[in-house]
N, C-alpha and C positions, 0 to 999 in steps of 0.2 A: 097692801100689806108689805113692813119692809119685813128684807131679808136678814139671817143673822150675820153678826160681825166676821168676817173672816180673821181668823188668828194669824196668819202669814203673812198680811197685809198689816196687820197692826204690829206685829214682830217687825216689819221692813221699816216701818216708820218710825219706831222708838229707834231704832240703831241707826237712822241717818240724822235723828235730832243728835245723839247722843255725840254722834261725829261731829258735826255741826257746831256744837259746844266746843269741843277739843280747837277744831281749827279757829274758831273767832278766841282773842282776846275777852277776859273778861274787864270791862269796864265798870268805875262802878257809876250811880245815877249822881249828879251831884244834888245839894239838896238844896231843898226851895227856898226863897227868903221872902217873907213879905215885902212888894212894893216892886218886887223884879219878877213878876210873874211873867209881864210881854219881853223883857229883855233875853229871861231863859227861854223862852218859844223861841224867838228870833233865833239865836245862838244855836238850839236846837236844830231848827230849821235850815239854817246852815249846813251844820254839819250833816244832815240825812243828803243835803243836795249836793255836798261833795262826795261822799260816801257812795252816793248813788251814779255818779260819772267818774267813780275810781279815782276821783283825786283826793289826797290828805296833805292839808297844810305841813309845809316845811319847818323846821325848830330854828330860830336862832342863831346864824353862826356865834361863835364863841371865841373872841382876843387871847392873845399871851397877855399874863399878869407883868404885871412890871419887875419878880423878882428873877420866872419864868425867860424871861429879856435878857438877865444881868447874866443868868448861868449858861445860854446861847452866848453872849459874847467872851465870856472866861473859857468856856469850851472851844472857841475858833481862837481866840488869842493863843492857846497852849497851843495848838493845831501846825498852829503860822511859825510859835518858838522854835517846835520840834524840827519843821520841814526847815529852815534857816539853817539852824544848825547843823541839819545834815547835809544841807546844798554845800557849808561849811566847810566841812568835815570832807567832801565827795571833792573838793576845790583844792584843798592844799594835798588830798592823796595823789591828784593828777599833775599837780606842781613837782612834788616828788619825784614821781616816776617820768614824768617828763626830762627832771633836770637827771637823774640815775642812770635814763638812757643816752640823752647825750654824752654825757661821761663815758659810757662803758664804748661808744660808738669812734671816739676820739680815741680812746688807746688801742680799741682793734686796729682802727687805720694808721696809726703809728705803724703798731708791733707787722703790721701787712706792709706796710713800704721798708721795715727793716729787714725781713723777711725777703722779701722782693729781690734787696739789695744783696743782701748774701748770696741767693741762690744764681746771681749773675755775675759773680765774680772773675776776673781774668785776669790769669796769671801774665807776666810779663818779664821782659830781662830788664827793666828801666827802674820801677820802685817796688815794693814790696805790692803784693794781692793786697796784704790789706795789715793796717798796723794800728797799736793804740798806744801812749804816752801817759795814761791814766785820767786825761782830761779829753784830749783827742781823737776820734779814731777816723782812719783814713782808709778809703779803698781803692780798689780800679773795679768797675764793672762795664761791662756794656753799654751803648747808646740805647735807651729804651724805646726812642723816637728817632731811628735813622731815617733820611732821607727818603720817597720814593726812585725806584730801583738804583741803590746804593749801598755797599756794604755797611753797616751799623759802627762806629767811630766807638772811642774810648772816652770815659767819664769818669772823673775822680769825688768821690761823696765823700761828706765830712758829717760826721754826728758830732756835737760836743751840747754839755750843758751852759745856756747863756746866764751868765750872772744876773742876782735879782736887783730891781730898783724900787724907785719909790709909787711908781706908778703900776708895775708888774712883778708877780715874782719868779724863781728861774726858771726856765722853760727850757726843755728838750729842743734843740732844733736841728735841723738837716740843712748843709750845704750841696749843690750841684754846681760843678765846672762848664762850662761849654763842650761840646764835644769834640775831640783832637782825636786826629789820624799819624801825626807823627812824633817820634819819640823826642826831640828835646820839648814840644808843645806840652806831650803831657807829662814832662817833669816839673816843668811851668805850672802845669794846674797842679799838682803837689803840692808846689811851695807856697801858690795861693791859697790853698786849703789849711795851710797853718798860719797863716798873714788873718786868714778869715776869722781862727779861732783869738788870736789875740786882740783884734781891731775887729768886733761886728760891723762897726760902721765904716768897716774901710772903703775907700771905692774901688773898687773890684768888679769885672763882669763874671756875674755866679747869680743864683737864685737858690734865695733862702728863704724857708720857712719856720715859723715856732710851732713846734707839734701839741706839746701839752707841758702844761707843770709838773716842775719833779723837783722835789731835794736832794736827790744822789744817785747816780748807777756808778756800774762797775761792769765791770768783764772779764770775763777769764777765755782762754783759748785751752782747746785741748791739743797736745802732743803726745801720739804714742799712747794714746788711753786713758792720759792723766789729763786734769786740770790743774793749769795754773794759771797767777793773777797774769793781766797782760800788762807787762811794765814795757815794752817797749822803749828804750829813748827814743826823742822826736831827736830827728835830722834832715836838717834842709834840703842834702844831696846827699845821694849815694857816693861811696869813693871814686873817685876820676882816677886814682892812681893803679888800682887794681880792682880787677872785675869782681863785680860782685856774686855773694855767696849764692848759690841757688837754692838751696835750704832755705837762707831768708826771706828769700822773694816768694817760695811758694806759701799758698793758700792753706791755714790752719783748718785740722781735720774737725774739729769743731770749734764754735763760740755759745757762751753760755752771759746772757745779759739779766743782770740783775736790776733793778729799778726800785728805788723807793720813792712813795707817791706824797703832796704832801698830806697835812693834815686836814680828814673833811671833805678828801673826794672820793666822790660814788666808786672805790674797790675796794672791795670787801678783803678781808683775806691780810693786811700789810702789803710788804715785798711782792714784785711781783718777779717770777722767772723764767728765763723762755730761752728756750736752746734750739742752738742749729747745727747739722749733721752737713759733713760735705758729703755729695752725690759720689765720691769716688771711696767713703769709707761707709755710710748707712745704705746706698744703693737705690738711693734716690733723696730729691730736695726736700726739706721740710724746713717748718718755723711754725 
């Protein structure tokens, strides 16, 4: 005698088919064709014996189209334009600032070795501290390089502008004398520092330099508070007949150097100007 159906047991089983459902795909049967009845069994058959060791056939990989192709390589070409252009672009900004900072590095070290020159000035009874004729200017300063244990000698510097040619145009440049310990020697270097400024190529023992290009300075000195231009006349020699003025020989309480650069080099601004204070009126060297 069977027993009756239990209802929770057939409640448990509608609701794991029902799941069952959910989780498989619904497929649908394909349908039959006369004449392919053994090919669908096979087919069939297959497919339950892959299904049944978990494997499913793989789909096809799938190519680019050929227009697919055309828009990949329009896309990497504009890619390759842009990065060029900017490697371009990133190449003349470093050219620039390369060549802006050489410039700016050339006229510090000028304005520092004039600078240099002033704050070593030494006065003397033989030629002036220092004089300008509006083309030349001339100093005495100290030996920058004396001797080991030796007192430091006397040096006469010349700035002038050298005229332009065809292969260069004018350039700033600085004369140095040898160094002299006695006084008719460095009246001698004097008058070779104006020999220097008319005849560059004179032969002379001096060492010269061109500092940088310039189309014009000037100078003024201050006396008393004021600026004025420095017209000094050049003179070969002090008077032999009567001793000289000491007013003239001493060192201006300032010098103020004006500079114009030429056209196209990395300084902003025009003009450039740069003043110097003597240590016995500002209370110390500057430039």
């Amino acid at each position: 005698m069977r027993s009756p159906p239990n209802p929770l047991l057939a409640s448990c089983r509608a609701a794991l088919a029902g799941l069952c459902a959910l989780a498989l795909p619904h497929r649908p049967q394909p349908r039959r064709q006369p004449g392919l009845i053994g090919s669908h069994s096979h087919s069939q058959t297959a497919g339950h014996h892959l299904q049944r060791h978990g494997l499913n056939p793989r789909p096809r990989a799938r190519g680019l189209t050929l227009i697919e192709l055309l828009v990949a390589l329009t896309i990497m070409s504009a890619l390759a334009l842009f990065s060029w252009r900017g490697l371009d672009g990133m190449s003349r900004t470093e050219s620039h600032t390369r060549t802006h900072t050489q410039g700016w590095l050339q006229w510090q070290t000028a304005l520092a070795q004039w600078s240099a020159d002033l704050n070593h000035l030494h006065e003397n009874a033989v030629v002036p501290a220092l004089s300008f004729d509006g083309q030349l200017l001339r100093l005495v300063r100290t030996d920058p390089h004396p001797p080991p244990g030796q007192e430091p000698g006397l040096v006469v510097v010349a700035w002038a502008l050298s005229p332009a040619s065809a292969e260069a145009p004018a350039h700033w440049s600085r004369w140095v004398s040898p160094p002299v310990t006695q006084q008719h020697d460095l009246l001698r270097a004097w008058q070779a520092a104006q020999l220097w400024q008319r005849e560059p190529n004179a032969a002379l023992p001096q060492q010269a330099l061109a500092l940088l290009p310039l189309r014009s300075w000037q100078v003024l000195l201050n006396q008393g508070g004021q600026w004025q231009p420095a017209t000094t006349p050049a003179q070969a020699t002090p008077a032999q007949t009567a001793p000289p003025d000491p007013a003239a020989l001493r060192a201006p309480e300032g010098v103020r150097l004006l500079l114009t650069p030429l056209e196209g080099q990395a300084v902003p601004g025009g003009p450039i100007t740069h003043d110097w204070i003597h240590p016995r009126v500002g209370g110390g060297k500057s430039g």
